[in-house]
Residue frames as qw, qx, qy, qz and C-alpha x, y, z in Angstrom:
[[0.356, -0.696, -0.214, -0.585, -27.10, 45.45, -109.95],
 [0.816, -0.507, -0.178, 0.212, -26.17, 43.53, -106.56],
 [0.647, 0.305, -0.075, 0.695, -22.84, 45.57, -107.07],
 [0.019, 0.520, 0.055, 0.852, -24.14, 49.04, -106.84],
 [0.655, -0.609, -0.297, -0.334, -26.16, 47.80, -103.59],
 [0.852, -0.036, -0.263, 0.452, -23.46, 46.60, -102.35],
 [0.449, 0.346, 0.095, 0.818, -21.77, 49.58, -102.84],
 [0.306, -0.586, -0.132, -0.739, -24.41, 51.86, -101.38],
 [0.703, -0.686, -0.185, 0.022, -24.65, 50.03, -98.02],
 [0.735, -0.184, -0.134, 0.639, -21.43, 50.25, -97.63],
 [0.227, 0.344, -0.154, 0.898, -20.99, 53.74, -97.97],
 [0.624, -0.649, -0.101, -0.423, -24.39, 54.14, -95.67],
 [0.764, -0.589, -0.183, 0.190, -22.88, 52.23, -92.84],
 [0.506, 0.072, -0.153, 0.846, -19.06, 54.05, -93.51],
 [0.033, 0.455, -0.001, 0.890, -21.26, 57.15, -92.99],
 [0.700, -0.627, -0.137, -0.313, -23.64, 56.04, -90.30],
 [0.831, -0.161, -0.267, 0.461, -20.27, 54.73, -88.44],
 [0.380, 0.316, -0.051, 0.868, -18.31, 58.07, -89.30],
 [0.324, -0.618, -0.117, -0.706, -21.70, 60.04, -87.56],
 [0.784, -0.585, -0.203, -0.040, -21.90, 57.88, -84.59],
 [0.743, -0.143, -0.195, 0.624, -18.01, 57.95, -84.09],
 [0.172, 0.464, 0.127, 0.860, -18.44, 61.56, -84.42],
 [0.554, -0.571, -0.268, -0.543, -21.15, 62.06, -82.07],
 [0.842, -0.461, -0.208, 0.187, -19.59, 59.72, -79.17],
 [0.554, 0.124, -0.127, 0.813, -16.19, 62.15, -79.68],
 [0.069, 0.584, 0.000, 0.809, -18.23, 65.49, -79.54],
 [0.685, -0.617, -0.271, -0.276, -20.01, 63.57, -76.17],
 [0.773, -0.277, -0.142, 0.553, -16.74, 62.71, -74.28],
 [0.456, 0.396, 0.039, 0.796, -15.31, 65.83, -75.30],
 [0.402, -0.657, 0.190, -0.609, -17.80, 68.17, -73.19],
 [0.705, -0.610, -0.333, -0.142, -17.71, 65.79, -70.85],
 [0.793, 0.003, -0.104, 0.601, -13.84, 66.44, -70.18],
 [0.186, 0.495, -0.016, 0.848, -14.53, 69.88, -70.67],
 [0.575, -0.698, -0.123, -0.409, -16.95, 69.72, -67.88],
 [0.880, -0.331, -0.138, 0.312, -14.46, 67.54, -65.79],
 [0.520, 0.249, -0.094, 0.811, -11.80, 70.29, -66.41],
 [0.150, -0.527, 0.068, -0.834, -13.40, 73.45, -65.64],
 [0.861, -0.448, -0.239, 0.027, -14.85, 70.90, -62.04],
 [0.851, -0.160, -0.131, 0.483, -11.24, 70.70, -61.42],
 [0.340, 0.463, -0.073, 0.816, -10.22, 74.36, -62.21],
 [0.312, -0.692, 0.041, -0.649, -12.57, 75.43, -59.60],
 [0.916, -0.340, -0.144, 0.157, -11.70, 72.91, -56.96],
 [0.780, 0.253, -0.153, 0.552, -8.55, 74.04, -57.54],
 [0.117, 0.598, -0.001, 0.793, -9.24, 77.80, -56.54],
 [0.490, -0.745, -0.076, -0.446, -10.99, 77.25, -54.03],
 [0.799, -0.525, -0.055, 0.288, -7.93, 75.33, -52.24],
 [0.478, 0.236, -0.246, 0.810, -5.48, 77.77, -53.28],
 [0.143, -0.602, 0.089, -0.780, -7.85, 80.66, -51.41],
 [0.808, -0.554, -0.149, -0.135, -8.08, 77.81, -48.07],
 [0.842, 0.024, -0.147, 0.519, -4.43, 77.58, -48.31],
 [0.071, 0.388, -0.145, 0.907, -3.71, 81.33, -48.55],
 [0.627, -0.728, 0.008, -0.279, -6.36, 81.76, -45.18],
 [0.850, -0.455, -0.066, 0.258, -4.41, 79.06, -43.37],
 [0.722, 0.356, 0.037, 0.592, -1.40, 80.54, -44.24],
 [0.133, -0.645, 0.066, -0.749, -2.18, 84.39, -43.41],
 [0.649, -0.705, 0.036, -0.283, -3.47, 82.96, -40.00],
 [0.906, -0.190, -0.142, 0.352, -0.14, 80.71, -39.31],
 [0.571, 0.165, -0.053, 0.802, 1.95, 83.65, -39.96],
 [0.236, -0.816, -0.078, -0.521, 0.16, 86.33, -38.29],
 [0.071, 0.381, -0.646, 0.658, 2.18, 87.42, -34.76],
 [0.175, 0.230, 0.691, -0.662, -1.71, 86.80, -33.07],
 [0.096, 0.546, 0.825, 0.107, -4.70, 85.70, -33.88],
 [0.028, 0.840, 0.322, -0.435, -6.31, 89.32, -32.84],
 [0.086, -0.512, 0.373, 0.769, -3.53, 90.71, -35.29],
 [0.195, 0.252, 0.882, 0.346, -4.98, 87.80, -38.16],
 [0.077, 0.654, 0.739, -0.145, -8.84, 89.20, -37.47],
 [0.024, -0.664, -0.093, 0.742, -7.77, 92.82, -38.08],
 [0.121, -0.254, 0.668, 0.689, -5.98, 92.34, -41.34],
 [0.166, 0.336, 0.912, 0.165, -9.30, 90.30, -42.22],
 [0.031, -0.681, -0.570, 0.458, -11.34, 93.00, -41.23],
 [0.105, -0.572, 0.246, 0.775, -9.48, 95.46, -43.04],
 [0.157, -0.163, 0.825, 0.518, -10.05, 93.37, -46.32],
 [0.195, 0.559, 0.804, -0.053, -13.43, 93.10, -46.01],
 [0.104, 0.805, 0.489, -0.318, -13.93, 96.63, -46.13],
 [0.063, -0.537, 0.478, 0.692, -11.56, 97.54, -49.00],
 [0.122, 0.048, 0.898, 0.419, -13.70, 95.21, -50.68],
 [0.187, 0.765, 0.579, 0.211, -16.84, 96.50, -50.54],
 [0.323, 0.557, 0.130, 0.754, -14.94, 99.89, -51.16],
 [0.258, -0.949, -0.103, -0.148, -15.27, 101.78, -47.83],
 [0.157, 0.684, -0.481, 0.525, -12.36, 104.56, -47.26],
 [0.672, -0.035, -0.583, 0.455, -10.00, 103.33, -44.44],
 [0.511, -0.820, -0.188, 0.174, -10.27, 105.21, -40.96],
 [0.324, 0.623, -0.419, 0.575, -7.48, 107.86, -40.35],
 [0.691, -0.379, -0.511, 0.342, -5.74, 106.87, -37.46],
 [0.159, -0.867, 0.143, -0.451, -5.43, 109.55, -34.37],
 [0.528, 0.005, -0.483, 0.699, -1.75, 109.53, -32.34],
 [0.074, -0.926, 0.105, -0.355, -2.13, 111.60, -29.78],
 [0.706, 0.221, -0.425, 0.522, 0.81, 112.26, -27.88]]
């Protein structure tokens, strides 16, 4: 009879082990996923500081930098560009 007890804890604890090691894998696991997607956005937001500094280092003039900016703003919220007038 001591056999079959035997027998039964031991599979209880191989399965209470198998649930906890299971549980501490599905906990680390978001937590990496959380520590990735942390790091994906960190990431964006210094490629879009890098691409400012960048546009402004290579602009001829700072006034030339502020236009372009300008321009962008307002293709983004979707108003039609001005038609320029030459006169001559």
């Amino acid at each position: 009879m001591s056999e079959w007890l035997y027998l039964t804890l031991f599979i209880l604890s191989v399965g209470g082990l198998s649930f906890v090691l299971w549980a501490q894998d599905r906990y680390w696991g978001n937590k990496v996923s959380e520590l990735e997607e942390n790091r994906r956005y960190e990431r964006q937001e210094w490629y879009e500081e890098r691409k400012q500094l960048l546009d402004r280092i290579q602009a001829p003039t700072f006034q030339d930098y502020k236009q372009a900016e300008i321009r962008m703003a307002k293709v983004e919220k979707g108003e039609p560009p001005k038609q320029a007038i030459h006169l001559e």
